[in-house]
TIVO-2410 file (N, C-alpha, C; in nm, 3 decimals):
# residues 119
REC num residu      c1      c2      c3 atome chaine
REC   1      X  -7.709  -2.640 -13.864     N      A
REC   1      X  -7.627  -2.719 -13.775    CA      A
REC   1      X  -7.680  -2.704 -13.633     C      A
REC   2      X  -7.712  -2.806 -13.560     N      A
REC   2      X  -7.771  -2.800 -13.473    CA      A
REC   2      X  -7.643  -2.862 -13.317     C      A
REC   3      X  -7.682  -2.723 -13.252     N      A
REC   3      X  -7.530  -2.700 -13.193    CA      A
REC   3      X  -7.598  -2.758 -13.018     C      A
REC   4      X  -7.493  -2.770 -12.929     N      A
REC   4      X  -7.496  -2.787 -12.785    CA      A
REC   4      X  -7.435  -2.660 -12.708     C      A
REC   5      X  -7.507  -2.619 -12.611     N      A
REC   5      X  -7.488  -2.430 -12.593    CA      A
REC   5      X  -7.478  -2.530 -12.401     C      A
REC   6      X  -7.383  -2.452 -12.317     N      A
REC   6      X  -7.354  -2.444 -12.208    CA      A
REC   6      X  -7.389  -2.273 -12.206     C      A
REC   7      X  -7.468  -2.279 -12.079     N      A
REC   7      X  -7.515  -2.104 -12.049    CA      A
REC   7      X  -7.452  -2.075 -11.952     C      A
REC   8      X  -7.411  -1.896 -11.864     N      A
REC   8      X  -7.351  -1.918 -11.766    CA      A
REC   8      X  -7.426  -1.789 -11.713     C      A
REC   9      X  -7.486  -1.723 -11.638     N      A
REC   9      X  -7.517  -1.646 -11.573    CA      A
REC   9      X  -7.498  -1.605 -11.430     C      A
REC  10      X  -7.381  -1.501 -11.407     N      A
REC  10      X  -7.345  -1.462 -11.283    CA      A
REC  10      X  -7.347  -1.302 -11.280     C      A
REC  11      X  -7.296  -1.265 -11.149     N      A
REC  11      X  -7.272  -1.127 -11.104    CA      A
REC  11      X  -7.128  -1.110 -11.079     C      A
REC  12      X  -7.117  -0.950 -11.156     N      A
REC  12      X  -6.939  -0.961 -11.145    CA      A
REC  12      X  -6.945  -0.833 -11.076     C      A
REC  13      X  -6.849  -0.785 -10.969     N      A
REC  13      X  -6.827  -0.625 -10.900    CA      A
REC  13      X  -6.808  -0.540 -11.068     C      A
REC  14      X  -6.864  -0.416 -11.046     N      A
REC  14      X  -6.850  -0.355 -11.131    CA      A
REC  14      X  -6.704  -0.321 -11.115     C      A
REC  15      X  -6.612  -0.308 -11.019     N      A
REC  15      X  -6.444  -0.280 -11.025    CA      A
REC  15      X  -6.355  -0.410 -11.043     C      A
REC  16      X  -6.471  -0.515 -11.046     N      A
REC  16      X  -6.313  -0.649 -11.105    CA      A
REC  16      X  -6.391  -0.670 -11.245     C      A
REC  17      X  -6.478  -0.598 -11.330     N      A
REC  17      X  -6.481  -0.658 -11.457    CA      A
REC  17      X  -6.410  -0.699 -11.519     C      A
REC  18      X  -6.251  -0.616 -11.519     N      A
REC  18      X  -6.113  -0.621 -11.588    CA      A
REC  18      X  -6.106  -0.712 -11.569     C      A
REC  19      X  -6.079  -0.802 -11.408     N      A
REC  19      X  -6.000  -0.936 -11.340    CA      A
REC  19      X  -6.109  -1.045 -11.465     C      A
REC  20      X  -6.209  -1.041 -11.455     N      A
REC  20      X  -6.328  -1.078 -11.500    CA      A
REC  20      X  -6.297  -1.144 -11.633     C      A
REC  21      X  -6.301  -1.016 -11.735     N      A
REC  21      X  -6.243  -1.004 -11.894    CA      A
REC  21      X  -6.117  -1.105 -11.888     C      A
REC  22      X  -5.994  -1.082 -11.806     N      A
REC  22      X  -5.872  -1.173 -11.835    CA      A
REC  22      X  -5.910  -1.292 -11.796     C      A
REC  23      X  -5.982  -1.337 -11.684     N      A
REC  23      X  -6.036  -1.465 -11.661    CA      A
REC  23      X  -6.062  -1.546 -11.773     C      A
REC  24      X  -6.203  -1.494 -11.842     N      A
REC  24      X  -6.262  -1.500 -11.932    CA      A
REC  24      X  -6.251  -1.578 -12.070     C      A
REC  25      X  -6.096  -1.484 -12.093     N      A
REC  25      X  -6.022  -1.441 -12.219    CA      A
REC  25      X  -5.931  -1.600 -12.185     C      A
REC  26      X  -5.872  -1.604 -12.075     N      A
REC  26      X  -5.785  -1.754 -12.031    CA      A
REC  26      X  -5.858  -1.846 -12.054     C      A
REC  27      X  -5.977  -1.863 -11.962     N      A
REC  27      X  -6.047  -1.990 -11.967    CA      A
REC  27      X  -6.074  -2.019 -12.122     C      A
REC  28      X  -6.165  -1.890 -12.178     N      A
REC  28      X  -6.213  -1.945 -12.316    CA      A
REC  28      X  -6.090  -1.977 -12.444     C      A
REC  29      X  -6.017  -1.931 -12.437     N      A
REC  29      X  -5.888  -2.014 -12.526    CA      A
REC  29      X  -5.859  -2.131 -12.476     C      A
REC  30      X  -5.856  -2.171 -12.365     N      A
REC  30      X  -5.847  -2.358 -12.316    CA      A
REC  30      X  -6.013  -2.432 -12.357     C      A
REC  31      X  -6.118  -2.347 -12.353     N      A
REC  31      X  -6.224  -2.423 -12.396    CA      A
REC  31      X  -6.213  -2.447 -12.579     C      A
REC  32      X  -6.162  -2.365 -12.594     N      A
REC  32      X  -6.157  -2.346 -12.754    CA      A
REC  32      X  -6.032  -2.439 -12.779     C      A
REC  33      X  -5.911  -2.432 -12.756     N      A
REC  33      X  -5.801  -2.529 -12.764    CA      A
REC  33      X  -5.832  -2.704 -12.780     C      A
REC  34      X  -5.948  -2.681 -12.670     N      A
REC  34      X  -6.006  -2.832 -12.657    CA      A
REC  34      X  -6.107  -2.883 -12.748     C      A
REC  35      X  -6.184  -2.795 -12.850     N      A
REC  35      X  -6.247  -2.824 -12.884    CA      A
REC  35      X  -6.373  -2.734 -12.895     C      A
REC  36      X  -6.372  -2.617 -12.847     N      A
REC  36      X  -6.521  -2.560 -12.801    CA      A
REC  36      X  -6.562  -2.521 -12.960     C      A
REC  37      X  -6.699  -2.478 -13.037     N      A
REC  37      X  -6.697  -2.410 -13.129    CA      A
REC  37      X  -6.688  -2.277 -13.113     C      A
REC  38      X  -6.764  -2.246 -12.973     N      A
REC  38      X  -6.737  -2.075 -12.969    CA      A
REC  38      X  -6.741  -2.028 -12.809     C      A
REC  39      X  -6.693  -1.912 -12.792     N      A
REC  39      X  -6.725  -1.879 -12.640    CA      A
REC  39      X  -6.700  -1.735 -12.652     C      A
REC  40      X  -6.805  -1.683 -12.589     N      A
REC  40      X  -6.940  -1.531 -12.571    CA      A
REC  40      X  -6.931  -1.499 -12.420     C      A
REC  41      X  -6.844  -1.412 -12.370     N      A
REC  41      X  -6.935  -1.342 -12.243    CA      A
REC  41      X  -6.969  -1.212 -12.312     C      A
REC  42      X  -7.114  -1.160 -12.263     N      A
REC  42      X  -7.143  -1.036 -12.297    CA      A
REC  42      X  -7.213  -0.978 -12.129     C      A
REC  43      X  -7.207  -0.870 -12.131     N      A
REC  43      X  -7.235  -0.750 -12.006    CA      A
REC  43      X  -7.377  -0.732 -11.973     C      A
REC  44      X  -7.471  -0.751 -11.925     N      A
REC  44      X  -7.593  -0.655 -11.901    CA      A
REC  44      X  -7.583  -0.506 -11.928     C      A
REC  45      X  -7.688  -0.422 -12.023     N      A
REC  45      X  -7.682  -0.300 -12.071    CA      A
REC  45      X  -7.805  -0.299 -12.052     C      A
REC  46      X  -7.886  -0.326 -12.094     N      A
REC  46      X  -8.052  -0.284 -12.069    CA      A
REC  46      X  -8.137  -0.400 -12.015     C      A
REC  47      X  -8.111  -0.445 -11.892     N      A
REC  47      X  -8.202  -0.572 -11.824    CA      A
REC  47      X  -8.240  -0.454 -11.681     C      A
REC  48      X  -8.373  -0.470 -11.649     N      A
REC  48      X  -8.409  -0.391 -11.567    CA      A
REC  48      X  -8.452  -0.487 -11.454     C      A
REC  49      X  -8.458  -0.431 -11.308     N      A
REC  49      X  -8.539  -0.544 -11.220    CA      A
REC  49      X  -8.654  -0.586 -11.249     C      A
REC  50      X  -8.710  -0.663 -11.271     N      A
REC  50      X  -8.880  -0.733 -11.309    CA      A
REC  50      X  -8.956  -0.700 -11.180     C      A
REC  51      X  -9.090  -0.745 -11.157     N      A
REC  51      X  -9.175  -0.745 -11.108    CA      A
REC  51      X  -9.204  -0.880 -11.042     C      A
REC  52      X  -9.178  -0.953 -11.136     N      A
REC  52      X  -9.141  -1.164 -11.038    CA      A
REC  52      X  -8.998  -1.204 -11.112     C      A
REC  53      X  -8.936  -1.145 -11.164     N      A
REC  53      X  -8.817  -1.206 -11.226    CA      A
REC  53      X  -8.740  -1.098 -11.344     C      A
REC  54      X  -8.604  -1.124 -11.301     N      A
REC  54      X  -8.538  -1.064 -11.402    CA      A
REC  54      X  -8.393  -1.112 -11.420     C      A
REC  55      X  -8.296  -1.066 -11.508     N      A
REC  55      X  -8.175  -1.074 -11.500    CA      A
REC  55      X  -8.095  -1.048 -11.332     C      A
REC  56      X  -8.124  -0.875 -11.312     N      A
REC  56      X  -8.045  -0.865 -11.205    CA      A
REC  56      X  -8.116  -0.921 -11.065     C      A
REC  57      X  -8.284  -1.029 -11.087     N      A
REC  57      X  -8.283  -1.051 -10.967    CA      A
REC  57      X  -8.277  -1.206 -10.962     C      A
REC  58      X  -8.264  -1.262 -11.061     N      A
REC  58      X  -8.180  -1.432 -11.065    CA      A
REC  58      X  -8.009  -1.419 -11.038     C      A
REC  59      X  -7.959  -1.330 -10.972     N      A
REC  59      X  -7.836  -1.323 -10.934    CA      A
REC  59      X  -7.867  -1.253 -10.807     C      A
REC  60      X  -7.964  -1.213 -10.758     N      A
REC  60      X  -7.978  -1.098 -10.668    CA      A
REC  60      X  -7.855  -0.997 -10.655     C      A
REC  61      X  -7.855  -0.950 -10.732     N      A
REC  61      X  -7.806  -0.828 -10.802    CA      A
REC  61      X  -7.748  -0.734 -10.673     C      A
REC  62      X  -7.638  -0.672 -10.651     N      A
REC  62      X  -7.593  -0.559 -10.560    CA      A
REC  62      X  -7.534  -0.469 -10.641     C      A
REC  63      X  -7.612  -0.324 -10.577     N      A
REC  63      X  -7.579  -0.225 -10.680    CA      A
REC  63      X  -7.432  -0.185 -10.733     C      A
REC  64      X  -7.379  -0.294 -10.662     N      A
REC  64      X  -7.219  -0.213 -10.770    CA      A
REC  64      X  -7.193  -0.385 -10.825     C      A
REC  65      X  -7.302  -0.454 -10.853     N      A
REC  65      X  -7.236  -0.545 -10.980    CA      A
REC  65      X  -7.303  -0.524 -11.106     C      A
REC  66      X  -7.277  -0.642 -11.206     N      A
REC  66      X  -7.323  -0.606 -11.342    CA      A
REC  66      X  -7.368  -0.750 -11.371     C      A
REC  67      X  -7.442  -0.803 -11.435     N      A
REC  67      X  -7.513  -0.920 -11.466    CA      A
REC  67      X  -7.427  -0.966 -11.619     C      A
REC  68      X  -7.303  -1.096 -11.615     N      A
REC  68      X  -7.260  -1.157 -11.695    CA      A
REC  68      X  -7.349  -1.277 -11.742     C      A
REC  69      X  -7.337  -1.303 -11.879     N      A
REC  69      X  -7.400  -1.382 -11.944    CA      A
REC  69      X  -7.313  -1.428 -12.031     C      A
REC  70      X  -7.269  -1.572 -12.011     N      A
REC  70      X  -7.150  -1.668 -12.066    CA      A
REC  70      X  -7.242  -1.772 -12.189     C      A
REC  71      X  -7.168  -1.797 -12.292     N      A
REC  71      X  -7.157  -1.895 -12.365    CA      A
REC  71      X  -7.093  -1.977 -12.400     C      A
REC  72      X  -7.087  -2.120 -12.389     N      A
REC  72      X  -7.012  -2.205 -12.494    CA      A
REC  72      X  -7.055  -2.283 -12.586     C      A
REC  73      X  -7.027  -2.277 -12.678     N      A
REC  73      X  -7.095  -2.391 -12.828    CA      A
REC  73      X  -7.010  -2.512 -12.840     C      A
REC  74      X  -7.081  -2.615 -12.838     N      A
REC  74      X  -7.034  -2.778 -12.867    CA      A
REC  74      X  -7.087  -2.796 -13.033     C      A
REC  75      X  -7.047  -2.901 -13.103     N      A
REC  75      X  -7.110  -2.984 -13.159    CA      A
REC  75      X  -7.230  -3.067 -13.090     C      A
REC  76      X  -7.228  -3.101 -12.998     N      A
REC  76      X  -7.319  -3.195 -12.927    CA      A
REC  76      X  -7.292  -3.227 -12.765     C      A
REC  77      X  -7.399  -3.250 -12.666     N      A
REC  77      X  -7.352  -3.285 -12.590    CA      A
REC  77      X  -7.250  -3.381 -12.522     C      A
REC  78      X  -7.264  -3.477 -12.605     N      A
REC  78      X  -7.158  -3.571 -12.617    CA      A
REC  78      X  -7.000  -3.480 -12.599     C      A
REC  79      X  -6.977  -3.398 -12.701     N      A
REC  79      X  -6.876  -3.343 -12.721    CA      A
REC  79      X  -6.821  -3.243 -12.612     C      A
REC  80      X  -6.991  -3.168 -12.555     N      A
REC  80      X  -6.972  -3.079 -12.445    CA      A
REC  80      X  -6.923  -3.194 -12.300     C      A
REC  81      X  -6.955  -3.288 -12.324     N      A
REC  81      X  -6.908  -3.398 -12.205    CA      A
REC  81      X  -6.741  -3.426 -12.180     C      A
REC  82      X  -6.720  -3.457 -12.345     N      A
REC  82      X  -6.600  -3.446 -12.329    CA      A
REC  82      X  -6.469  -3.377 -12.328     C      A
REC  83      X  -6.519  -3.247 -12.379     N      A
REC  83      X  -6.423  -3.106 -12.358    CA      A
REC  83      X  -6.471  -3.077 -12.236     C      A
REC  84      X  -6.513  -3.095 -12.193     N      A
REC  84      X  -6.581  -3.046 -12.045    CA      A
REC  84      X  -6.454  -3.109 -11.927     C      A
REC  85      X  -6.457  -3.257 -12.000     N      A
REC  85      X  -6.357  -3.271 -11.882    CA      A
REC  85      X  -6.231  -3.291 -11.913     C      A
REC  86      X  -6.205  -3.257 -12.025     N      A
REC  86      X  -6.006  -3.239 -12.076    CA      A
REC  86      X  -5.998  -3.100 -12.010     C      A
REC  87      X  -6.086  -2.976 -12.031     N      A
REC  87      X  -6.033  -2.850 -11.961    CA      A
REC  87      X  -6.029  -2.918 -11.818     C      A
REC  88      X  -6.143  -2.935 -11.745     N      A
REC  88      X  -6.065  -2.971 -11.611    CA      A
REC  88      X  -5.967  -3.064 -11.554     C      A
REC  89      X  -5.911  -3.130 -11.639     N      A
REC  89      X  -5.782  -3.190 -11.622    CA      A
REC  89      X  -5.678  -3.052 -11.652     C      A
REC  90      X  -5.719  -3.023 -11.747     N      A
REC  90      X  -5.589  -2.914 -11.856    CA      A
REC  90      X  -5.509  -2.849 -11.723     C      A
REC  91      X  -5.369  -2.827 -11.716     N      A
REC  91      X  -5.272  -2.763 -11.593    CA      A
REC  91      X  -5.298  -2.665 -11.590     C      A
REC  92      X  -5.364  -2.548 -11.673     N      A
REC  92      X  -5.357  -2.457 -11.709    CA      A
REC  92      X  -5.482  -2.397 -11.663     C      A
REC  93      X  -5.568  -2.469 -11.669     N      A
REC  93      X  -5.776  -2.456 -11.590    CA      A
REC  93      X  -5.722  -2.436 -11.460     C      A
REC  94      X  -5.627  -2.600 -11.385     N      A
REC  94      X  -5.581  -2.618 -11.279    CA      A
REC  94      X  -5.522  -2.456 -11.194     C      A
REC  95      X  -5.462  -2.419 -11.233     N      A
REC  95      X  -5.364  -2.329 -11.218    CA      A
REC  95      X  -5.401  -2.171 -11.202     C      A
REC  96      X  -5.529  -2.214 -11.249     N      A
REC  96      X  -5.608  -2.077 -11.280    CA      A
REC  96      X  -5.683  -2.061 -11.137     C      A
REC  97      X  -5.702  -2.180 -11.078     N      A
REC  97      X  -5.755  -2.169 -10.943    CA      A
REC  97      X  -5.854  -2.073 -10.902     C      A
REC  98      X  -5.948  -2.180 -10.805     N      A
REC  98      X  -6.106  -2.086 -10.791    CA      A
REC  98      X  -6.100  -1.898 -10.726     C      A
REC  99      X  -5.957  -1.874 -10.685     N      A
REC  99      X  -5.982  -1.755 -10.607    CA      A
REC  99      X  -5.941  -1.651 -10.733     C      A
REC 100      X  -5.905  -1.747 -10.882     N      A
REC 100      X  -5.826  -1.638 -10.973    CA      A
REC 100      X  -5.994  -1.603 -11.073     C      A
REC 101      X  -6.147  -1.669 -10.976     N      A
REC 101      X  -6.241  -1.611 -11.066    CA      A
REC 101      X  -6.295  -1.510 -10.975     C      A
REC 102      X  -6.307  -1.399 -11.025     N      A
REC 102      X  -6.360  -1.290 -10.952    CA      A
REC 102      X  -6.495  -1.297 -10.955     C      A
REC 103      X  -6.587  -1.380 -10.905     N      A
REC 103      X  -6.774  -1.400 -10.905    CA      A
REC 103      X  -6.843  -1.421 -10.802     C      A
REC 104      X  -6.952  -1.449 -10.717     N      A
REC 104      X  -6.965  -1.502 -10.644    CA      A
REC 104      X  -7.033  -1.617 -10.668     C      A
REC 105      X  -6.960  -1.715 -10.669     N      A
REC 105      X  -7.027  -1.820 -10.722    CA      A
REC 105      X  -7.149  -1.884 -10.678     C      A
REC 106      X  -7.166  -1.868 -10.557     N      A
REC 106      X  -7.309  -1.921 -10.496    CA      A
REC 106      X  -7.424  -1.868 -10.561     C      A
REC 107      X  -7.409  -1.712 -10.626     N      A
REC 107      X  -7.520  -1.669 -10.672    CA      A
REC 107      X  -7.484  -1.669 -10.838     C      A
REC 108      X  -7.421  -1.761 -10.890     N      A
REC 108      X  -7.423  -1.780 -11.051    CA      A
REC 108      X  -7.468  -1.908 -11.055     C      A
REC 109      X  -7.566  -1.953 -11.222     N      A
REC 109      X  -7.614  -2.010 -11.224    CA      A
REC 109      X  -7.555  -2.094 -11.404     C      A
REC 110      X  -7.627  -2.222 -11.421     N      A
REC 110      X  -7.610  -2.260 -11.570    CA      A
REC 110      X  -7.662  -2.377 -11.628     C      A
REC 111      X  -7.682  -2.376 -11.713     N      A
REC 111      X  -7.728  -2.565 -11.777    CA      A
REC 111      X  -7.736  -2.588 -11.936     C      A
REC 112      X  -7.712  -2.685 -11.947     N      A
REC 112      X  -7.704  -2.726 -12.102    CA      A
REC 112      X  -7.817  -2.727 -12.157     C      A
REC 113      X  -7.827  -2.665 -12.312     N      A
REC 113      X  -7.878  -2.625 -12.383    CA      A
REC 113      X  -7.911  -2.696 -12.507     C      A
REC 114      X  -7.998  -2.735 -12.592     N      A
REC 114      X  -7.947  -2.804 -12.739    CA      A
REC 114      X  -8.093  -2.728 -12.789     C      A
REC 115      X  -7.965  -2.676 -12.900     N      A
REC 115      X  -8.042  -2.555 -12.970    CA      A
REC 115      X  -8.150  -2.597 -13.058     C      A
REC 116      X  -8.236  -2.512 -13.049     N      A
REC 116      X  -8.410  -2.504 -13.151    CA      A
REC 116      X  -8.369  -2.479 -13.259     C      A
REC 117      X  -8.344  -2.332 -13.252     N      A
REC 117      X  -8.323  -2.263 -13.391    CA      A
REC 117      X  -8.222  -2.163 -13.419     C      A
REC 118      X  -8.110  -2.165 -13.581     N      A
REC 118      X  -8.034  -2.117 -13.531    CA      A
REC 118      X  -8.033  -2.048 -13.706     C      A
REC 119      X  -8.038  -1.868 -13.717     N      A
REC 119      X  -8.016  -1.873 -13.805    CA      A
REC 119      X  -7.912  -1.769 -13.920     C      A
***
């Protein structure tokens, strides 16, 4: 099955991970409610600084954050188009309001995906 993947890569303070996790945990039950097939944040544990590139320096990294790496699975882009924009209507996305995400958003990054291989 050949799926549509939204990526999300940001920096979270290592002391609001918690705020982070409940964020997370909210948003991805309204992506899933709407339709999502799946939704993945996982932590940086072993990404080291590179030499021309890495995890913690495509966020430019400050030593008290941690490098998040988000997923969402569509059926298709099509589909990611249109759950895409029922959550941002949804009262509940609304409500959640930009100051209730603990990130800095200027330095997170993302783009749609349509998967190679999946097995």
């Amino acid at each position: 099955m050949s799926r549509y993947i939204d990526v999300y890569v940001l920096p979270v303070k290592k002391h609001k991970i918690d705020d982070y996790r409940k964020f997370a945990e909210a948003s991805g039950h309204l992506w899933r409610q709407h339709g999502a097939l799946e939704v993945v944040e996982v932590t940086a544990d072993d990404v080291k600084p590179g030499v021309h590139t890495s995890f913690p320096q495509s966020v430019k990294l400050d030593a008290d954050e941690i490098v998040v790496v988000s997923w969402v699975a569509f059926r298709s882009r099509e589909d990611r188009d249109k759950i895409k924009r029922e959550v941002m209507k949804d009262p509940l996305f609304a409500a959640m309001g930009p100051d209730s995400v603990p990130v800095d958003g200027q330095r997170m990054f993302w783009g749609g995906f349509q998967s190679l291989v999946e097995l």
